[in-house]
C-alpha positions as a LaTeX table, in Angstrom:
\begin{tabular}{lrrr}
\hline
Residue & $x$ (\AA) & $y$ (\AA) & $z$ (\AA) \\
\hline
Unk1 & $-8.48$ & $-7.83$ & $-54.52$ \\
Unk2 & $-6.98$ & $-8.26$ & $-51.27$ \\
Unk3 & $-5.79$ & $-11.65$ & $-51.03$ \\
Unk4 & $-2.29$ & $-11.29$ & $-49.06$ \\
Unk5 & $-3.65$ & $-8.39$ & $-47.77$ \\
Unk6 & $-0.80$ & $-7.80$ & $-44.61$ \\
Unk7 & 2.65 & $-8.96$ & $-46.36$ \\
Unk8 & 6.16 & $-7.85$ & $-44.43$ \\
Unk9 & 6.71 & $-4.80$ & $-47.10$ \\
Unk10 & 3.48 & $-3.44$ & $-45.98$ \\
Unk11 & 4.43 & $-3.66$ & $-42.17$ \\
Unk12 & 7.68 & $-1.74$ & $-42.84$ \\
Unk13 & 6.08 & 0.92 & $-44.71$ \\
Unk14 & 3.75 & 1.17 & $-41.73$ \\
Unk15 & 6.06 & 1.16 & $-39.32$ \\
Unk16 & 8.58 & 4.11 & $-40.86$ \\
Unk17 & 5.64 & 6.10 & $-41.06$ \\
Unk18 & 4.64 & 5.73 & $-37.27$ \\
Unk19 & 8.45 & 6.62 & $-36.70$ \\
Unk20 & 8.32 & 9.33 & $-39.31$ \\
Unk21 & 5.06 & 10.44 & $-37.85$ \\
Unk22 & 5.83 & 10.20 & $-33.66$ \\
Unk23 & 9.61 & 10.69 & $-33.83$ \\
Unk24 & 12.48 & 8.65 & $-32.66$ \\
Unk25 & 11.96 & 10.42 & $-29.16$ \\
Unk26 & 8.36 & 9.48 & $-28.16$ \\
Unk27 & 8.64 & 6.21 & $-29.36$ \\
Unk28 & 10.42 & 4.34 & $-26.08$ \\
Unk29 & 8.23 & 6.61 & $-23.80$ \\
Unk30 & 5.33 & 5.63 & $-25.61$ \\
Unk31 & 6.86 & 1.68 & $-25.29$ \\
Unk32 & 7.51 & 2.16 & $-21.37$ \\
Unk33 & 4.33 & 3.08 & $-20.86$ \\
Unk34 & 2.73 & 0.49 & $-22.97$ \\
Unk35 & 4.55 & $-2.11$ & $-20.41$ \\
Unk36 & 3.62 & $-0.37$ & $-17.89$ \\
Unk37 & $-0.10$ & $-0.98$ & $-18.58$ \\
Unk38 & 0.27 & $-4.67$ & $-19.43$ \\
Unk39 & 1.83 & $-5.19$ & $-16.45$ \\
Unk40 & $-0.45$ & $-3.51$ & $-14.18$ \\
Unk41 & $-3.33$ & $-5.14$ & $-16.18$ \\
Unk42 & $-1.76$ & $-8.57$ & $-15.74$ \\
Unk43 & $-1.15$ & $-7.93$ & $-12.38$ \\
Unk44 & $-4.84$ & $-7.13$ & $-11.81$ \\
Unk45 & $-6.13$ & $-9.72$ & $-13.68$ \\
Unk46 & $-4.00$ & $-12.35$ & $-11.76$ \\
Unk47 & $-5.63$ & $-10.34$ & $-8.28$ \\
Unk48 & $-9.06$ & $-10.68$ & $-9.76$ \\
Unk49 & $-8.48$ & $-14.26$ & $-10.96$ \\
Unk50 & $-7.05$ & $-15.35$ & $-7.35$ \\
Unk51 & $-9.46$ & $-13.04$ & $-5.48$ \\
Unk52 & $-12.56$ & $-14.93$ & $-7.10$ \\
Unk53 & $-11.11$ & $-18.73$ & $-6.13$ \\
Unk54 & $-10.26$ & $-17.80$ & $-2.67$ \\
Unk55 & $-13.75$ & $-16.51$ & $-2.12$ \\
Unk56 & $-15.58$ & $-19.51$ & $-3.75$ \\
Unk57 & $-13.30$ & $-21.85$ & $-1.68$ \\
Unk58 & $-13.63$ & $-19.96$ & 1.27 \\
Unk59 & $-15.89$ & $-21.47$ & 4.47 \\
Unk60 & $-19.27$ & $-19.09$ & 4.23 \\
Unk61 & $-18.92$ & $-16.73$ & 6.87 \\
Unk62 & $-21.95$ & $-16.62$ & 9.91 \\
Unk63 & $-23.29$ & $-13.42$ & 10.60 \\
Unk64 & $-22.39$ & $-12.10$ & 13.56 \\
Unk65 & $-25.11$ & $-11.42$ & 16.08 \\
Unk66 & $-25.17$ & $-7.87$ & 16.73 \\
Unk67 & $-26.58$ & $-6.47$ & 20.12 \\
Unk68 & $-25.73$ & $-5.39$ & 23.61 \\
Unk69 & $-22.65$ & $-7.97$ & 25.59 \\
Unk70 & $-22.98$ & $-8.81$ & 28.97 \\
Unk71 & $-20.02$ & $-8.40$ & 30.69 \\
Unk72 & $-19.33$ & $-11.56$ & 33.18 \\
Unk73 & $-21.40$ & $-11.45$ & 36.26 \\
Unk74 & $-24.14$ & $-9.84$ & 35.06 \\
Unk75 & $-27.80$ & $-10.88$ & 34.19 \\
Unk76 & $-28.24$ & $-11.94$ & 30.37 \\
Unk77 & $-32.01$ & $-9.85$ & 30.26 \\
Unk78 & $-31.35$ & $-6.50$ & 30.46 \\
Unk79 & $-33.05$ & $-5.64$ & 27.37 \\
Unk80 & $-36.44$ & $-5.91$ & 25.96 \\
Unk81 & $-37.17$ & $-8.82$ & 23.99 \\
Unk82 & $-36.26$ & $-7.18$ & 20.59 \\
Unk83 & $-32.70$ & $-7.05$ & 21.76 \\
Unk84 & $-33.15$ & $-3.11$ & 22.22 \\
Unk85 & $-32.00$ & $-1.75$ & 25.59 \\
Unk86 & $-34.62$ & $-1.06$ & 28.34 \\
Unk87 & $-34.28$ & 3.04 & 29.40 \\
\hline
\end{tabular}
């Protein structure tokens, strides 16, 4: 039934009737904007792909302590001993 089902006759026919059916006018628009895309998705994909290696090879980062400084001069226990400041 449909064993050389997608011969070059076929994609001629197919592809007069896509210029038949969307014009000679629309048809570089609509292949500007089809580059468009692939290059934004490559581009992306490239950022995602060099995004995940750089974090994977990337030191682990120590949390930072968070809490009150003491500026230089001053007594380190000025708070109670859950780090919160005394009032």
């Amino acid at each position: 039934m449909l064993r050389n089902g997608l011969e070059p006759w076929h994609l001629l026919i197919v592809a007069i009737m896509i210029i038949v059916l969307f014009g000679s006018k629309k048809l570089p628009e609509a292949a500007r904007g089809l580059g468009k895309s692939m290059r934004i998705l490559k581009s992306e994909a490239k950022a995602m792909k060099e995004d995940g290696t750089a974090q994977s090879t990337a030191a682990p980062v120590e949390p930072v302590a968070q809490g009150v400084q003491v500026a230089p001069g001053e007594p380190a226990a000025r708070g109670t001993a859950e780090g919160h400041p005394a009032h």
